[in-house]
N, C-alpha and C positions, 0 to 999 in steps of 0.2 A: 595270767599272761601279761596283761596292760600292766597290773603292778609292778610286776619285776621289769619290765621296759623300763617301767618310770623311776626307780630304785638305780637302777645302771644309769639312765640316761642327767638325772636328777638331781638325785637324792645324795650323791657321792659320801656312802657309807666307808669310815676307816679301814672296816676289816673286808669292804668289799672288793676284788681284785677287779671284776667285769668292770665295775665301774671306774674304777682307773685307769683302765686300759682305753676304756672307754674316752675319757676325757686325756690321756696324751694323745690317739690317734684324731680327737675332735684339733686337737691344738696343732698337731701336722699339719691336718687337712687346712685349717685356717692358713697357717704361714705358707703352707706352698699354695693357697689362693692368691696371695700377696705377692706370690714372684714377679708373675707380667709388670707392675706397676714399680716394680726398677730396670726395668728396661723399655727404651724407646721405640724397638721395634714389635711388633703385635704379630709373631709369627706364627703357623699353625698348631706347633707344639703349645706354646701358649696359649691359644684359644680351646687347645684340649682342655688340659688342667682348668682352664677357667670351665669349662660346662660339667669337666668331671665332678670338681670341687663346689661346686653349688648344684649339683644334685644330690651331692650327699648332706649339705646344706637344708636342703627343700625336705629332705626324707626326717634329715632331723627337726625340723622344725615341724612335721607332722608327726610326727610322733611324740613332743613335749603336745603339740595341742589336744590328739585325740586320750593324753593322760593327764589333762588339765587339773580335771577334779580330785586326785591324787594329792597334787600340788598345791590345789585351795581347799582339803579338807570336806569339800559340799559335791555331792549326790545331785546328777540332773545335766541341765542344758546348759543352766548359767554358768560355771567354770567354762564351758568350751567357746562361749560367748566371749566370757570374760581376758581370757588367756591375750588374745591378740592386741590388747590394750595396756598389756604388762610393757616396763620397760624394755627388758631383756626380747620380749618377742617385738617388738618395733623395731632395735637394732639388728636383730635376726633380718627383717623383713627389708629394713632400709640396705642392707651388704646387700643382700640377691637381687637389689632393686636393676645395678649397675648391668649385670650381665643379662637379667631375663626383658629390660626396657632398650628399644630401639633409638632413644634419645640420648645415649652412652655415646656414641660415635659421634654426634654432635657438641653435646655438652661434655669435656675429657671430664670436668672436676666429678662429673656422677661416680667416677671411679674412683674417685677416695673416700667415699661411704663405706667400701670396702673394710675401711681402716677402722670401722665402727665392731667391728668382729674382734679387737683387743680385748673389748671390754668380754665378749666370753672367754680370752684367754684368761683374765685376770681372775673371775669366777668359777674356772674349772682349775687352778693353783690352790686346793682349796689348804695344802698343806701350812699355804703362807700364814693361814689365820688362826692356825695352832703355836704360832712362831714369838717365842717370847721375844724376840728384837724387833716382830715387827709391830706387835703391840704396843710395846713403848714408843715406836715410832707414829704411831697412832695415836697414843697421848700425846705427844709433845708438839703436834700439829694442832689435837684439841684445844691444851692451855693456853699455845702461844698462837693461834689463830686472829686475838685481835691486835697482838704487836705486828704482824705478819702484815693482816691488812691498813693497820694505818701505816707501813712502810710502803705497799702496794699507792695506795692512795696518798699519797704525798708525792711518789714517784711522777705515779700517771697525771697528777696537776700539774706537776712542775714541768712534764713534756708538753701540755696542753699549750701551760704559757710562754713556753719558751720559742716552741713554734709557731705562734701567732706572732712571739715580736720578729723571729726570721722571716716569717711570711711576709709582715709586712716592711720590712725594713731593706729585705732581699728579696724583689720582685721579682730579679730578674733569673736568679739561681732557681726560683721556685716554680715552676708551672700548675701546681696544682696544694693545697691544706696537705693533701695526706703526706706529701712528696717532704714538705717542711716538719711531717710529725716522724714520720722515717728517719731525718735526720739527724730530729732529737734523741728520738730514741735510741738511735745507732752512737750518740755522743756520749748519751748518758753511761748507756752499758759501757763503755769502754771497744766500742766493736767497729770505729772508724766512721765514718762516714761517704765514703762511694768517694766518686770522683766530685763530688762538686765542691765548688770552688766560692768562699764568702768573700767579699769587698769591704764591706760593710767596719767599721768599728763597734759599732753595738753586735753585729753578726757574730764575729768576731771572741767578744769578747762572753757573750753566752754560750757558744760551743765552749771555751774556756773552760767557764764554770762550768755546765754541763759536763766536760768530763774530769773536774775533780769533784763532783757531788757524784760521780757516777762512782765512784771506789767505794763511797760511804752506801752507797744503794744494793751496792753488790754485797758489803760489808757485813750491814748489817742483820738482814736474813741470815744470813750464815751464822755470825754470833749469837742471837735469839734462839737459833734451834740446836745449837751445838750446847749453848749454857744447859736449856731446855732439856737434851738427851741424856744434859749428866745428872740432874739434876733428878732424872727420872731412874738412871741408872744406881743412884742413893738411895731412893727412897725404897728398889725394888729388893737390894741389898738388905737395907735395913728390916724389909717385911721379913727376906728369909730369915736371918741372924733371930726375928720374935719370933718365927712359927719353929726354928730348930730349939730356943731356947723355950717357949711354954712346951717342947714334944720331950725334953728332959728333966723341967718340972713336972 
C-alpha cells in the first residue's frame, strides 16, 4: 500500500496515469492556493480555499514523509528522520508556514513563501525533462553560464559605482544608498527612473551613460544565448544526420 502511494505521489512513472493525475490536481491545488495573494481583499471565500488548499498540502506532505524510505532506497527510522531536511520538504513546510502561523497577519511578506510552492510545480512538469528543446536550453545556460555572469557582474559593479557617485553628488535627490541604487538600476535597464529629478552635471551625465550602457547590458545576454541556442541546435542536427547515416551503413 505505502509503495503505490509513493509511486503516484512521487515516483511519476510515464506509463503511470494515477500519478499524473496526481501531479495536475497537486498543481491545481497549488495555483488556486495563490488566488488570495492578487487580491487585496481577504474575504471569507478566500480564507476557505486557503485552509482547503493547505490541508491537502499537510496530507501531502504526510504522506511523501511516512514513504520516505521508498524514496531514499534504506529500510528503518532514518529516511523518515531524514525526509524533512530534503529541499523539496522545507519548501513544502515553509508554503504552509504562512496560513498555519499566527504571525501571517502581522508580518503580510509571510505570505509570499507561498510562492515557494513553484518549485513543486516545476517538478511535477516532469514531461519538461523529456523535452529535447528544453534540454538544449539546458545546455546553452551550462556553456554560457560564465559569459552570463561576467555580464551579470560587470552590470552589478557598474550600478554599485554609479550610485555612490549620485549618492554623493545628489544629496538631496537621495534620502537613503538603496534609493540611488534603484535609480541606477532603473537607468541602466532602460526602465526610467521614477520621478526624481537630478541637478547635478556629473548626475546628469551618468544616468546618460547609464542608459546607453544599459542597451549593451540588455543586449548582450540576449546575443550570448541566442548565438549559444544555434549553436546547440548544429550541433544536435549534426548528431542526428551521424546516427541516421552509421544506421544506413
Amino acid at each position: 500500500m505505502r509503495r503505490r502511494i509513493y509511486e503516484i505521489i512521487d515516483e511519476a512513472l510515464e506509463t503511470d496515469l494515477w500519478s499524473k493525475l496526481y501531479d495536475v490536481f497537486m498543481i491545481i491545488i497549488i495555483i488556486a492556493n495563490l488566488v488570495p495573494l492578487a487580491s487585496k481583499d481577504y474575504n471569507r471565500t478566500f480564507e476557505l480555499i486557503d485552509h482547503i488548499t493547505v490541508s491537502i498540502f499537510i496530507i501531502d506532505y504526510v504522506l511523501r514523509l511516512i514513504t520516505a524510505d521508498f524514496k531514499f532506497g534504506k529500510k528503518g527510522a532514518a529516511s523518515f528522520f531524514l525526509y524533512p531536511f530534503t529541499p523539496m520538504a522545507i519548501i513544502d513546510l515553509l508554503a504552509i508556514l504562512p496560513t498555519i502561523s499566527p504571525l501571517s497577519n502581522t508580518f503580510k511578506l509571510l505570505k509570499l513563501l507561498k510562492l515557494l510552492k513553484f518549485a513543486r510545480v516545476i517538478k511535477a512538469l516532469n514531461f519538461l525533462q523529456h523535452s529535447k528543446y528544453v534540454r538544449l536550453i539546458e545546455n546553452v545556460f551550462k556553456k554560457q553560464r560564465q559569459a552570463l555572469a561576467c555580464v551579470i557582474t560587470l552590470a552589478v559593479l557598474y550600478i554599485l559605482a554609479s550610485a555612490l557617485i549620485m549618492f554623493n553628488v545628489e544629496p538631496d535627490s537621495f534620502e537613503t544608498f538603496f534609493d540611488a541604487a534603484f535609480c541606477a538600476t532603473m537607468a541602466l535597464t532602460a526602465l526610467g527612473y521614477s520621478n526624481i529629478y537630478l541637478v547635478t552635471t556629473i548626475g546628469k551625465t551618468v544616468i546618460m551613460i547609464s542608459s546607453i550602457l544599459g542597451i549593451v547590458v540588455v543586449a548582450l545576454p540576449a546575443a550570448i544565448l541566442t548565438a549559444g541556442y544555434i549553436n546547440e541546435l548544429k550541433e544536435a542536427e549534426l548528431e542526428t544526420e551521424e546516427k541516421m547515416l552509421s544506421g544506413k551503413l
